[in-house]
C-alpha positions in Angstrom: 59.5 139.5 74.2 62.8 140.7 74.7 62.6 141.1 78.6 60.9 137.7 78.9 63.7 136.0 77.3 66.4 138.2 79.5 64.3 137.7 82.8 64.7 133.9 81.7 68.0 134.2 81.4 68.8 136.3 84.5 67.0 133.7 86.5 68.8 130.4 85.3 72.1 132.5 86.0 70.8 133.0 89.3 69.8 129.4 89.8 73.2 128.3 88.8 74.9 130.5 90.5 73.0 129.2 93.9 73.5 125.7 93.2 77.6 126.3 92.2 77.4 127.7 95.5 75.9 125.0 97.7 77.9 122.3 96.5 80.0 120.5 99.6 83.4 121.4 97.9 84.9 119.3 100.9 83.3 116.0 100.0 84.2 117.0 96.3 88.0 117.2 97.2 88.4 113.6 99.1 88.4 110.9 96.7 87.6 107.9 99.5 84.1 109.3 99.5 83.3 109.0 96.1 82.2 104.8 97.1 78.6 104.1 96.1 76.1 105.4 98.0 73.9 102.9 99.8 71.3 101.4 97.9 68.0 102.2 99.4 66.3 99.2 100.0 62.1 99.0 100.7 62.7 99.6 105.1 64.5 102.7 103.6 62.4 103.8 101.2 59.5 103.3 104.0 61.1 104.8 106.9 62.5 108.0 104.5 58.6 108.5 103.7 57.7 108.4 106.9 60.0 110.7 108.3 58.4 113.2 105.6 55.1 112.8 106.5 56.4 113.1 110.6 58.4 116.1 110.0 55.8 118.3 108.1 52.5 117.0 109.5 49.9 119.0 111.1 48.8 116.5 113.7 51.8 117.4 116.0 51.3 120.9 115.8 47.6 121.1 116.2 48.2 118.5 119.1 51.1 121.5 120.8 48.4 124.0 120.1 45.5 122.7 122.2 47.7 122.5 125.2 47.8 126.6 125.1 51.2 127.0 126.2 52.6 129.4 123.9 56.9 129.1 125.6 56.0 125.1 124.1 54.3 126.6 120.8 57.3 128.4 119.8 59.6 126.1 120.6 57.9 123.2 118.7 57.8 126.2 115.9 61.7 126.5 116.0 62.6 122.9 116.4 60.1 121.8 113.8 61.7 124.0 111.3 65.1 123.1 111.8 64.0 119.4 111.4 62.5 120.4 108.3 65.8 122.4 107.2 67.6 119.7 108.2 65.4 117.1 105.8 66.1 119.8 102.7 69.9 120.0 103.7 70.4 116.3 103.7 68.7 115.6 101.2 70.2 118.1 98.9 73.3 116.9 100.3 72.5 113.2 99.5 71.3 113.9 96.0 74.5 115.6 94.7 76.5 112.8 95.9 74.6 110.4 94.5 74.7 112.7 90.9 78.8 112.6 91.7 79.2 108.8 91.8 76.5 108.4 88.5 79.0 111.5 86.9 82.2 109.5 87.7 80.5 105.8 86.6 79.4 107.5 83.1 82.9 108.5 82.3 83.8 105.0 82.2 80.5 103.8 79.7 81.0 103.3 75.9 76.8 102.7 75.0 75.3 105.8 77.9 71.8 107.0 76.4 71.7 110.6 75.9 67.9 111.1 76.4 68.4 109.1 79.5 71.5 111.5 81.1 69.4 114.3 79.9 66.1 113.8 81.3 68.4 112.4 84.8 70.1 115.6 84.7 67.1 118.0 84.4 65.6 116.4 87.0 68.5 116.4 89.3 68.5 120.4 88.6 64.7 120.6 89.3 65.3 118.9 92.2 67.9 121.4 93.6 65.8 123.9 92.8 62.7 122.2 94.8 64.9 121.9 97.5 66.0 125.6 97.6 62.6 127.0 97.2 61.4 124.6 100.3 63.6 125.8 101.9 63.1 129.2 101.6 59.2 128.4 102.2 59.8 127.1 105.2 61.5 129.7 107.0 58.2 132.0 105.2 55.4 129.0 106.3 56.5 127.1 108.5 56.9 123.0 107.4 53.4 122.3 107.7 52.2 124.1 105.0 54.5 122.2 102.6 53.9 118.4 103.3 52.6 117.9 99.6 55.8 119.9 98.0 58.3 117.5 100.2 56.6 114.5 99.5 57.1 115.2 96.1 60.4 116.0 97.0 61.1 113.1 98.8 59.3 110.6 95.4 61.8 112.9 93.0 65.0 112.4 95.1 64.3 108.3 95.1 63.2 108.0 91.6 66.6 109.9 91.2 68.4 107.6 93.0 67.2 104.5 91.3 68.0 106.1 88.1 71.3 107.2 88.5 72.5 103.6 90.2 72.1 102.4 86.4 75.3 102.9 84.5 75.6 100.4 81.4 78.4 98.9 80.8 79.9 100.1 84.1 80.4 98.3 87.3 80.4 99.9 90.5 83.5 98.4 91.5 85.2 100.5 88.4 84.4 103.8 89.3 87.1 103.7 92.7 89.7 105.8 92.5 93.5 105.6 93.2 
């Protein structure tokens, strides 16, 4: 019992640790970003998914495989994984600045629903985590193997959005800073 609950431990230090670490302590510093992000509206949403599906499909790769040039097969390989990186990176990226703005709105709410920030802020953690572990799987697998895990990804990181846009009581316009 006792090494379950210290491996359980060990590993949410370890987790926290990594994301303390990846935060963009450069965006954090500048107060002129901390505007609203832009609201993703229904071409947005569509194109985003899209993008998913392109990046980790199987339909490109099998189509660079039946040509039999290998030089072409390992470059779609490398480039196709740094797409894929990049997708993880940004939205990562995106996701914490869109948790910074929500953060920085809340302060400014008398009637916030505790369950509500709770449940926003576990997922917001699972999805850093997602996002770290896809990572990591794609530099083992390759993005191809893992169009499932980003789309889920990619559903989390917009339900996300469109529940930390909600502040009660708080208008976006009150959240600028001097």
């Amino acid at each position: 019992m006792i090494p379950i609950a210290l491996l359980s431990v060990l590993a949410l230090l370890l987790l926290a640790s990594f994301l303390w670490s990846t935060r963009n302590r450069e965006w954090e510093a500048q107060p002129e970003h901390l505007e609203d992000p832009p609201p993703l509206d229904g071409n947005e949403r569509i194109r985003r998914e899209q993008l998913v599906v392109r990046i980790f499909s199987r339909e490109d790769r099998d189509f660079i495989r039946r040509t039999g040039s290998v030089p072409l097969q390992q470059l779609y390989r490398k480039e196709r994984q740094r797409l894929a990186l990049g997708w993880v990176r940004t939205t990562s990226r995106d996701i914490a600045k869109i948790m910074r703005v929500h953060r920085l709105r809340s302060r400014h709410s008398s009637n916030l629903d505790a369950g509500a920030e709770t449940k926003l802020m576990f997922e917001y953690l699972w999805l850093r985590l997602l996002c770290a572990t896809l990572a990591l799987w794609i530099r083992v697998f390759g993005p191809h193997a893992l169009g499932d895990f980003a789309a889920y990804a990619n559903g989390l990181y917009q339900g996300i959005g469109r529940a930390a846009s909600v502040v009660p009581g708080v208008a976006p316009a009150e959240t600028t800073l001097p």
